[in-house]
KOLLUMGU-858436 format. One record per residue (C-alpha): x, y, z; residue in one letter. Coordinates in steps of 0.001 Angstrom, whole numbers, plus 524288, in hexadecimal, padded with zeros to 5 digits. Layout:
N
XYZa
...
END
This chain:
200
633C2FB0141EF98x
6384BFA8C61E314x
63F42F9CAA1E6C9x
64D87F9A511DF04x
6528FF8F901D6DFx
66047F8F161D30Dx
6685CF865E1C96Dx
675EBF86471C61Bx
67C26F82C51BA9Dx
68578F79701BA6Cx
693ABF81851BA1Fx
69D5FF7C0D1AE6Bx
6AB9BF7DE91AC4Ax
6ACD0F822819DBFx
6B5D2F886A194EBx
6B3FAF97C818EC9x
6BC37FA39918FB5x
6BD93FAE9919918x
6B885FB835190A4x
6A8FBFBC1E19038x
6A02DFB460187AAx
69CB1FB91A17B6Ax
68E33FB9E51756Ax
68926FAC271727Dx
67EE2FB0A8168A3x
682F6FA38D1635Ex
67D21F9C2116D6Cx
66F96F971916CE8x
66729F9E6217669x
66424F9712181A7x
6524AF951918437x
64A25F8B4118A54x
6429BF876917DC0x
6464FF79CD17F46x
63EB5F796318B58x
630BEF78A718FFFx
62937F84D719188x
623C7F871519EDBx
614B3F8DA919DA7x
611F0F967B1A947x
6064DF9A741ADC8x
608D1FA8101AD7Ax
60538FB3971A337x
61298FB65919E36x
6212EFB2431A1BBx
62A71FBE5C1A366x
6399CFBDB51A41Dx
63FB8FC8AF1AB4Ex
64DFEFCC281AA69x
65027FD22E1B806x
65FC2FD1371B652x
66749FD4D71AA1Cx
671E4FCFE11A557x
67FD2FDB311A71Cx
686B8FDA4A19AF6x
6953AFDD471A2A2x
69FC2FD3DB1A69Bx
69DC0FCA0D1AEAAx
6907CFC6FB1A846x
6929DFC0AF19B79x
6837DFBCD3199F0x
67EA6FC78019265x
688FBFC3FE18679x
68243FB6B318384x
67365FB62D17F04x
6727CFA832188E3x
67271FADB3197B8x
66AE0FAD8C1A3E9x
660CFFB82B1A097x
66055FB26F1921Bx
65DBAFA4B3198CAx
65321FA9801A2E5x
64B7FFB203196A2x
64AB3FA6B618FE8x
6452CF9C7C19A08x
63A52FA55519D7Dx
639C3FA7CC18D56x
63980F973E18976x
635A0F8F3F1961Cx
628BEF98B319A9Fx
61BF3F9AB01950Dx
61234FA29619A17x
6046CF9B6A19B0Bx
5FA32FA32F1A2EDx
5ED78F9C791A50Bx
5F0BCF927E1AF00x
5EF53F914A1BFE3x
5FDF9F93011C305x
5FE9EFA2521C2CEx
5F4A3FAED01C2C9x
5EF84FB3FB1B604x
5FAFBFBED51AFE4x
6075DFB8C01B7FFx
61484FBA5B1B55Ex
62021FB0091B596x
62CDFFB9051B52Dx
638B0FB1F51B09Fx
64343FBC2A1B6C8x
6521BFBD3A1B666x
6588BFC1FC1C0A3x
66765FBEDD1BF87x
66E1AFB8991B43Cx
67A53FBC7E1B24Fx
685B7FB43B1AB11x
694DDFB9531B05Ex
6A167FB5571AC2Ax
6AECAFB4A41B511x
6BBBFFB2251B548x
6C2F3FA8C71BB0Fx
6CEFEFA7C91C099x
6D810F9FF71B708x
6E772F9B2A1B9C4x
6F164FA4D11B2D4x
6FFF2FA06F1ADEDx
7065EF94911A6A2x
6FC86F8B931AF46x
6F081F943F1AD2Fx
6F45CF915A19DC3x
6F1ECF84E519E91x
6E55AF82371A496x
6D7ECF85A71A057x
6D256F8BDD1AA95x
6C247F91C21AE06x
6C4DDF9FE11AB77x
6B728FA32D1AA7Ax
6A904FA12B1B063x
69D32FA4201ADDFx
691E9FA44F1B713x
683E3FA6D01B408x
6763BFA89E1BC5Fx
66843FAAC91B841x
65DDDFAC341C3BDx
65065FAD051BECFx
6433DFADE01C6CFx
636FCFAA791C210x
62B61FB12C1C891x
61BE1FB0D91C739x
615B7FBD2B1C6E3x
6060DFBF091C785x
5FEF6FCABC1C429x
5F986FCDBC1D0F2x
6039DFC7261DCCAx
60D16FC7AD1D568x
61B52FBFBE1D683x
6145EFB2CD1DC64x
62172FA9881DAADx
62D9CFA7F11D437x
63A03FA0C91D4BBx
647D9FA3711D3ACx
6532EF9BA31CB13x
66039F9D5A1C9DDx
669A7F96E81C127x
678F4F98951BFDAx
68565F93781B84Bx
69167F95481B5B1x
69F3AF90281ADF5x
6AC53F92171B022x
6B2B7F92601A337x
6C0B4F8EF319F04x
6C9C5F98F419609x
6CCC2F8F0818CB8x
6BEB0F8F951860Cx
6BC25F9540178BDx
6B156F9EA1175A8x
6A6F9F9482171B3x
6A850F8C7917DBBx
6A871F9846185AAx
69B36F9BC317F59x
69712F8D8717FB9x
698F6F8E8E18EDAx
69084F99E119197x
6851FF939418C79x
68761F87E91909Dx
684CCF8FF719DBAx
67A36F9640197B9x
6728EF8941193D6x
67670F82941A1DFx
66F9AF8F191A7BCx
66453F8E4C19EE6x
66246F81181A3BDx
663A9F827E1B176x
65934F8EEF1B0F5x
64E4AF87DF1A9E4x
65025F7CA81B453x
64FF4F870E1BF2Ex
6453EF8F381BAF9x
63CDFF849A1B746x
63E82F7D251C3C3x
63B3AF88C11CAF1x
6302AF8D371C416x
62934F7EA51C626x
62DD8F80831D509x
627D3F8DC31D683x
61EDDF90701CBE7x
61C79F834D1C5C2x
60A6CF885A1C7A7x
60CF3F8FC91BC03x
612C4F86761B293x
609CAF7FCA1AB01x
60A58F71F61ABBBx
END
């Protein structure tokens, strides 16, 4: 059974509007090129998108091109290499990089109305997000022989007093704090769990 890491990201109070996000096409994309690639000892990488994202209220992931399932893509896409030819896995294996959950979901909160309401600046909105990602090692004739788990989550709560570009500003802020905290994750796992087919 795959053993499961989890990391939270660190929850902020911000400012954005109530309203849905719009597209942030403007945004640089969020990848691991920056980092070091990881060569694996197996005949190919895969990345599997088991969960997809719904494009209806509450989920507000699927109108921004940085989100979980963009974020997972592109660690198995930038940090992993496959390199067959070494002792850490049988000839023709497999390392699946799969999503399973990875939604982002925005709420409402609860603000004070009337002449006292008017005068503070209150959280009227949060935003939580989640991305759990396994990886496992398949070989051609056992098949699955390990894996691990990872989950990481984050969230803001966002005051009504924001303009549009902080509002966007926030969400990927998010985005890159949850970038962060999966690389970590998977990367510590993967050395835990499958660290014999990582070449050194």
């Amino acid at each position: 059974m795959a053993r499961h890491f989890t990391a939270f990201c660190l929850v902020g109070l911000l400012a954005a509007c109530a309203s849905p996000p719009p597209s942030d096409a403007v945004k640089p994309l969020i990848t691991y090129k920056h980092t070091a690639v990881l060569d694996v000892d197996v005949s190919r990488v895969e990345f599997v998108e088991a969960w997809q994202q719904p494009g209806t209220p509450p989920h507000i992931g699927h109108l921004h091109r940085n989100n979980p399932p963009a974020l997972a893509r592109a660690w198995a896409q930038d940090r992993l290499r496959a390199s067959p030819g070494g002792p850490g896995a049988a000839e023709g294996s497999v390392l699946r990089v799969i999503l399973r959950d990875g939604p982002v979901t925005q709420s409402a909160l609860p603000v004070e109305e009337g002449v006292t309401g008017m005068f503070r600046d209150e959280a009227d909105t949060r935003i939580d997000a989640l991305c759990i990602v396994d990886l496992e090692l398949v070989e051609p004739l056992s098949g699955r022989v390990a894996g691990i788990g990872v989950q990481v989550s984050g969230a803001r709560h966002i005051l009504e007093s924001a303009s549009l570009n902080e509002r966007e500003q926030i969400y990927f802020a998010l985005m890159e704090e949850m970038a962060a905290a999966l690389d970590t994750a998977l990367e510590n796992g993967l050395n835990a769990e499958l660290g014999f087919i990582i070449k050194r």
